[in-house]
C-alpha angles and dihedrals in degrees: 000000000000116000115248116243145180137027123258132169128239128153124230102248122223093285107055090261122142128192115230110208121247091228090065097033089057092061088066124086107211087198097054100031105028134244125302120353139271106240114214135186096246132209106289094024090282113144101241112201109210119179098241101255090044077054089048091050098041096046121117111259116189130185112255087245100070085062087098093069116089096212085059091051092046101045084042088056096042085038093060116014095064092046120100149187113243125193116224109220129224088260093045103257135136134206105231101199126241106251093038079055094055102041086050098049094226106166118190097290122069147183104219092202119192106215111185105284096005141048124234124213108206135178106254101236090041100059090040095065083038091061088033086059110040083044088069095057086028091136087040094047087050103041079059108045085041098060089051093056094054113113104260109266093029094123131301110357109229121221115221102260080059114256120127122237 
């Protein structure tokens, strides 16, 4: 799979409808990662778009035994049951349904985002003063991802707040 990239701007017509653009759509190798996307309320109520095998191989899997935990029962139920297939069009376009639309506050514009192996729907203010503000601790923001993504055992692990152990 190739990694989804860049930010573009597209309203959501009349209908619920949203067009993908061809730039991201092309990345995606209906043979290998299956037709349309899963849409998924994402981390901070943003509409993440999987193919559906990507979707398959990120999913949460938990033991059977951690059925027994409440918090497991309920994500899985959240997790899944709010997920769901959506059909690209011959023009590109998706129907975002109506409920993931609501818990995700897209109004009618919207920043269609490629990050890395899905794609976000965001409403477009919103992710305008989100870019506006992370710009501003960009070399922060990196340093820190950045020492989260090294191998174990590739130098100091960093903690989250940022102090090495």
């Amino acid at each position: 799979m190739r990694v989804f990239t860049g930010q573009f701007f597209h309203a959501i017509d009349a209908k619920s409808r949203l067009t993908i653009p061809a730039k991201l759509r092309e990345q995606i190798d209906p043979s290998s990662q299956g037709y349309g996307f899963v849409a998924v309320y994402g981390f901070d109520r943003i509409l993440y778009l999987y193919p559906p095998e990507t979707y398959t191989s990120v999913a949460p899997q938990f033991p059977t035994a951690l059925h027994t935990k409440k918090d497991v029962r309920d994500y899985e139920r959240l997790a899944y049951g709010l997920a769901e297939k959506v059909e690209v069009d011959r023009l590109g376009r998706i129907l975002i349904p109506e409920t993931i639309r609501e818990q995700c506050a897209l109004t009618r514009e919207v920043a269609v985002v490629g990050v890395r192996d899905h794609i976000e729907i965001w409403d477009r203010e919103r992710w305008n003063t989100f870019v506006r503000e992370q710009l501003e601790q960009h070399d922060q923001l990196a340093e820190r991802a950045m020492a989260l993504a090294e191998p174990a055992g590739a130098g100091a692990s960093a903690e989250p707040g940022g102090e090495s152990t």
